[in-house]
Backbone as CSV, one residue per row, in Angstrom:
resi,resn,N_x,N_y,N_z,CA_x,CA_y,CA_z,C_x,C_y,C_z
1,UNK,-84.965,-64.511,14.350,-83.827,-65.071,13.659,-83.491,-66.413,14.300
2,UNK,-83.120,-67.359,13.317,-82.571,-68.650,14.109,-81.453,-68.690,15.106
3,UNK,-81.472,-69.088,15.767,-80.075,-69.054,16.830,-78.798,-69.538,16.484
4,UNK,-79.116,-70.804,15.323,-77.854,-70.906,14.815,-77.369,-69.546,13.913
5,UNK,-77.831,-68.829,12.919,-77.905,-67.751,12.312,-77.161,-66.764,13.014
6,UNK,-78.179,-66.322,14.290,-77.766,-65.349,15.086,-76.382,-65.575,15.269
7,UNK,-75.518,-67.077,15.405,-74.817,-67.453,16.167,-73.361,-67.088,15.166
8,UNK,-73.751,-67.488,13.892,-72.497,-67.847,13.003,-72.618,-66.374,12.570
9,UNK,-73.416,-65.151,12.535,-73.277,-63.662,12.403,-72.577,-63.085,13.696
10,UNK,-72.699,-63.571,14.838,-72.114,-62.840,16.133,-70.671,-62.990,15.801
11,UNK,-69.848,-64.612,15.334,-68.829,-64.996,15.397,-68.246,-64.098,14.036
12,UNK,-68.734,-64.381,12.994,-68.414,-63.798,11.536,-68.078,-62.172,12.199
13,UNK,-68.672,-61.597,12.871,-68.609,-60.135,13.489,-67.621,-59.949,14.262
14,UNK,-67.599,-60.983,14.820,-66.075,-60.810,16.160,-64.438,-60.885,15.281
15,UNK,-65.063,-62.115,14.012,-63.666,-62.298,13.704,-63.452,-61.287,12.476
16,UNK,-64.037,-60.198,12.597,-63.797,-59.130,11.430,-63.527,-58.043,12.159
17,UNK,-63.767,-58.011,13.335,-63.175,-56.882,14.642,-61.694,-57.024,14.661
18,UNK,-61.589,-58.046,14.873,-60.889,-58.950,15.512,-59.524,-58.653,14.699
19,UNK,-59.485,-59.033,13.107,-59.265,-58.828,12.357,-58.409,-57.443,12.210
20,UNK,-59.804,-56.228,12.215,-59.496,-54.990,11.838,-58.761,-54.351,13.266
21,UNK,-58.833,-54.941,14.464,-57.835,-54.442,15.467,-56.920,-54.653,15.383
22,UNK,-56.000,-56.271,14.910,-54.818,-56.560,14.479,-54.157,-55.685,13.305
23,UNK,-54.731,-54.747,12.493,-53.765,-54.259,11.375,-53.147,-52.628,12.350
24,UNK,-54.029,-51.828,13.344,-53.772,-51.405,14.034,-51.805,-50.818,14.397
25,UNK,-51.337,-52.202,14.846,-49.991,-52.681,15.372,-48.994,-52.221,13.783
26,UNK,-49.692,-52.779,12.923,-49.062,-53.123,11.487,-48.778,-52.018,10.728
27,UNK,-50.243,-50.758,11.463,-50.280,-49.524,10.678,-49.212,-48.343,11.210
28,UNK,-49.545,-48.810,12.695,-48.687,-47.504,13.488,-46.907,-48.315,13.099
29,UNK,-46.293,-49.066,12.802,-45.066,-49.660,12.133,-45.275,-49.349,10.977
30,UNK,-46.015,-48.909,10.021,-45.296,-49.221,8.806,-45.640,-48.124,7.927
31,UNK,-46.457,-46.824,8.596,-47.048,-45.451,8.157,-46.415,-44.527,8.776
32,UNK,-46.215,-43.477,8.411,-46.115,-42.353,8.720,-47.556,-41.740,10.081
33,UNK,-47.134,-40.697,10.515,-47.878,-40.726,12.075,-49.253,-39.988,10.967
34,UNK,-49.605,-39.486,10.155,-50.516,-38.969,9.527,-51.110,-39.790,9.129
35,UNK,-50.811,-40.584,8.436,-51.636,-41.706,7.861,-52.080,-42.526,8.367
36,UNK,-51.306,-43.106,9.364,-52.037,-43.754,10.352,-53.053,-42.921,11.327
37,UNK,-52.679,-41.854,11.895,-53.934,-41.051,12.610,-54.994,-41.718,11.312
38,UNK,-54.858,-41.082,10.608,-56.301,-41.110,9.689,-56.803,-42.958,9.684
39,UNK,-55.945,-43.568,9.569,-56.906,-44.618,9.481,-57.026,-45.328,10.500
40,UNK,-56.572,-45.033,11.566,-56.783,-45.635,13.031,-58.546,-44.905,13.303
41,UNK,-58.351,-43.700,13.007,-59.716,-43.043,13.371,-60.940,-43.815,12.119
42,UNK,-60.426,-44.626,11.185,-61.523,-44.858,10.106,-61.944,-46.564,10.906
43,UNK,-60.689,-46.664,11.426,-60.989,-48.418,11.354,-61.967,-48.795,13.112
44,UNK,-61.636,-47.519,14.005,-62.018,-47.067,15.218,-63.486,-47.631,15.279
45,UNK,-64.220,-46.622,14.396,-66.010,-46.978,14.907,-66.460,-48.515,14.435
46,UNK,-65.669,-49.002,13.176,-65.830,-50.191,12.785,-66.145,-51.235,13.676
């Protein structure tokens, strides 16, 4: 793979982590403790 390639997929990857860790904060505020269990555990292996 090209290194630039490799490079702009590593970043595109971080900032979709990145991303899906910030709603985290947003979920446990604004769900019920069930619903959030469940999607803390979906967004987890992501």
């Amino acid at each position: 793979m090209d290194k630039q390639i490799a490079h702009h997929v590593a970043y595109e990857a971080f900032k979709a982590s990145s991303g899906l860790a910030n709603l985290i904060p947003l979920l446990k505020e604004n769900c019920d403790q069930e619903e959030y269990e469940m999607l803390a555990k979906k967004i987890a292996p992501v």
